[in-house]
N, C-alpha and C positions, 0 to 999 in steps of 0.2 A: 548445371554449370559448376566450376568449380573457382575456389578464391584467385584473386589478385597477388600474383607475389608478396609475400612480405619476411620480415623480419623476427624469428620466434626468439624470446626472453622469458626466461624462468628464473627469476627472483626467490630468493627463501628469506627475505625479510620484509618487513615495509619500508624501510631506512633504501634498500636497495630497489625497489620496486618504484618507491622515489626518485630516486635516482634518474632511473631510465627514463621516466616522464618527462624529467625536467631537462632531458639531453635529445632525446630522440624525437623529432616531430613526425606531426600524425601520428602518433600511438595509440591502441586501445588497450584498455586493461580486459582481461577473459576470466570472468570467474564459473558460473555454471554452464556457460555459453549455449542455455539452450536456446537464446534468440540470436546472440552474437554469430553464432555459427551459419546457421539457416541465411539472413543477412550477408554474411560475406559468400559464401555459395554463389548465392544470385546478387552475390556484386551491388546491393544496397551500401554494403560497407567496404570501403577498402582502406586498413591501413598499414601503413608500411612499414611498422611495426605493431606488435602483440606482445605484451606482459601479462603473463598468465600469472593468477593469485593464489594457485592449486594448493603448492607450497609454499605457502607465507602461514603457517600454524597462528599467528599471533590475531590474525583477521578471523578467528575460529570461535567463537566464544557464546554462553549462554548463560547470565547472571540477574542477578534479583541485588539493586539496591534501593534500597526503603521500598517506596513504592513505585516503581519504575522497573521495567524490566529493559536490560542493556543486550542487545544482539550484535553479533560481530559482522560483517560486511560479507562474509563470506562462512558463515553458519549456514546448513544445507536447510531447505525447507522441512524435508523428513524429521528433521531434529526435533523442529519445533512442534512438526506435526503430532510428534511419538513422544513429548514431554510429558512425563502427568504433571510438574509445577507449572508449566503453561496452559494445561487443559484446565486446571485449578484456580486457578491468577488470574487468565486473561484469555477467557476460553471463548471471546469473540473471535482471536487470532486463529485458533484452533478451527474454528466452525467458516471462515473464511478459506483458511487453505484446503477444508475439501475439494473447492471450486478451482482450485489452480493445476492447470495440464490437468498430467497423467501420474498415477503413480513413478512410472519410470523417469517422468521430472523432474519432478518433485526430489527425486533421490542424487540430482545433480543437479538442481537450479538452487541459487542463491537467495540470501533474503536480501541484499546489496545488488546484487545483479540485477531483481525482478524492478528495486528505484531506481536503480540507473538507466536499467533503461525505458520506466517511464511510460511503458503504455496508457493510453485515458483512460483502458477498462482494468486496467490489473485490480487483481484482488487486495494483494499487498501493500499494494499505493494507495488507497482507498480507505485502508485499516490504519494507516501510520497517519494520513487525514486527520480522521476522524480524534482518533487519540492525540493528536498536538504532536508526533513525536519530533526530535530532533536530530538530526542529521551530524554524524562526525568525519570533519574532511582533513586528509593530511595530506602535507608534500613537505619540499625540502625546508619551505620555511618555516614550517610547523602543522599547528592540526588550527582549526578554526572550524566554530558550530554555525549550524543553518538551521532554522526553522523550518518545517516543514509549508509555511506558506510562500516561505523564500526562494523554497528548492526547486519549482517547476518553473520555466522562463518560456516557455513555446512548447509546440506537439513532439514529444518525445525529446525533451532540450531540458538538460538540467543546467543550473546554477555552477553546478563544478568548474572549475581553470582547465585547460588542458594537462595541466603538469599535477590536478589534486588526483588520489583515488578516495571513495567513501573508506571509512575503516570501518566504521560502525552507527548504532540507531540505539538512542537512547526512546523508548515509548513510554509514559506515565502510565500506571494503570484505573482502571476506573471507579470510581471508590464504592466501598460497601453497602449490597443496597444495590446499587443497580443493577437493570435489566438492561440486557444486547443483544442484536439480530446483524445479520447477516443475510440479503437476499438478492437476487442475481437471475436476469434471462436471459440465455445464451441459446444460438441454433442447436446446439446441440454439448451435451457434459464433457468439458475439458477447454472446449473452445472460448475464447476472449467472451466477458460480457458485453451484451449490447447496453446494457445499462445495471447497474450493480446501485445496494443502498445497506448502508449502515446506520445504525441507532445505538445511543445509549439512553436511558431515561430514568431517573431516581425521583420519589416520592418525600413528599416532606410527611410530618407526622399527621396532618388530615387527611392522608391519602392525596392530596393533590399534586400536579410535577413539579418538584423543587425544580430540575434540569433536565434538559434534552440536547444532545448532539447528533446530527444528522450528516450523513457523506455522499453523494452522489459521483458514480463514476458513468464513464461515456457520455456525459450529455458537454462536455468539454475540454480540453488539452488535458486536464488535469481533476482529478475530485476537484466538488463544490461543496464547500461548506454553508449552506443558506442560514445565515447569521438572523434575518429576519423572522425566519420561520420557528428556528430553534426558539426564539426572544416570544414569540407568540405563544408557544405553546406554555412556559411558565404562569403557573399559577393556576392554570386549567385543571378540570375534572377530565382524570382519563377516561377514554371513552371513544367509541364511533367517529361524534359528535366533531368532538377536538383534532382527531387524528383525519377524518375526510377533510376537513379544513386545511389542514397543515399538507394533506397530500394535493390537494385544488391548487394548491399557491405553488409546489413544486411541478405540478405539470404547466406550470407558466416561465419556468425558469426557461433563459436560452440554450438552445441545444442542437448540434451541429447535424449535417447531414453527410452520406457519402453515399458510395455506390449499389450500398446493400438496404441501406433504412432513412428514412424520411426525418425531417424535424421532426412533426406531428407525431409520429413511432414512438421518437423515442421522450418526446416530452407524455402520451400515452403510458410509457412503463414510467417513466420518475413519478406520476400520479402513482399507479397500483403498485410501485413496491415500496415508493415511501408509509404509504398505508398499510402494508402488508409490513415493517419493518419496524414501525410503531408499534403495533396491535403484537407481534410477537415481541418486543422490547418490552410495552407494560405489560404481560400478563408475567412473565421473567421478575420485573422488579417485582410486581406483586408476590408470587409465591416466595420469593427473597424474604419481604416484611412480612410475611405470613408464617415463615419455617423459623 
């Protein structure tokens, strides 16, 4: 099939890009459009206007303040992929976008694009999770932040106004010292996870976990953060022990069903990769307080 009539807009700022939003209804903003496009094809999406963010240079960006790393909405994946101060900083992000598409993606999908739109299993949505990151929204009335627990409202349904675009994602990075995994089973490399899991995990000075964060994608609208499980595992001796427990209690979590996998499935992998996601997080911090 091919798209729905519509209205093409090419903006070279964000002041104008705003603009368009807040005059034109039904509009979408296009930035890497590798899902936008597919989508409007087969007519899931039609709007009857398109502001493409191609040329808006200002949404382009890749910076280090303190300790937070600031991504523009419209920074290409590859960028991030191929930074060595990213593979250095915060080289969970790194080891997450192996799993996203394809290389040829990757080299036009956005990091803005991939939270906009939100899939349950994306990799990127999952990582910004996990890190706490923050969300920057502009339009004509200004910019105003989102927390990342605020940003997801329903299955593929952000927070945004019809008249905001994202500009950018402030992510904290993880402090020194800690260990991060990145793990993910999918039918097959490139395809969406059927359920993905991230970890961070830092040691206090007896070897035991000062702290653990944990992310779950696919088993709901949106990453889960299991606030309980994290609180549990503090204080523990890493080990089997701790991490089979902490992974018992996420294959209890709810987890949704569709036409290809079961609850059961996929509360089955939030067990084996939060396990698997741990046990590579501590053996990470460990060599960390070892080197």
């Amino acid at each position: 099939m091919k798209p729905a009539p519509f209205t093409y807009h090419d903006p070279r700022t964000v002041a104008e890009a705003c603009d368009l939003l807040a005059t034109h209804e039904n509009a979408r903003v296009l930035a890497g459009g590798q899902s936008l496009m597919p989508m409007m094809n087969f007519r899931v999406a039609m709007p009857d206007h398109l502001v493409d963010l191609n040329r808006v240079g200002e949404l382009s960006y890749l910076r280090w303040e303190g300790e937070a790393l600031c991504v523009g909405a419209m920074t290409r994946q590859r960028d991030l992929e191929f930074s060595p101060d990213v593979g250095r900083r915060c080289p969970l992000l790194r080891e997450a976008l192996a799993h996203v598409g394809h290389r040829q993606t990757r080299n036009r999908g956005t990091f803005g694009g991939s939270l906009c739109h939100l899939d349950p299993s994306a990799e990127l949505v999952n990582v910004t999770a996990l890190l706490g990151g923050t969300l920057h929204a502009a339009s004509k009335r200004g910019t105003r932040d989102i927390a990342f627990a605020d940003f997801a409202v329903g299955y593929m349904t952000t927070s945004l106004e019809p008249h905001e675009l994202l500009a950018g994602v402030t992510l904290p990075l993880p402090g020194d010292g800690r260990g991060h995994a990145f793990v993910e089973f999918a039918r097959r490399h490139g395809d969406f996870a059927i359920v993905a899991c991230s970890a961070l995990i830092g040691f206090d000075r007896g070897g035991r976990i000062a702290d653990a964060a944990i992310a779950l994608s696919g088993l709901a609208h949106a990453p889960v953060r299991p606030a309980a499980i994290e609180k549990s595992l503090r204080g523990e001796q890493p080990g089997a022990a701790a991490f089979k427990a902490a992974a018992a209690e996420a294959g209890k979590l709810d987890a949704m069903a569709d036409a290809y996998v079961t609850t059961t499935y996929r509360q089955h992998l939030a067990r084996v990769l939060t396990y698997r996601a741990l046990e590579l997080a501590s053996a990470r911090a460990g060599e960390r307080a070892n080197g």
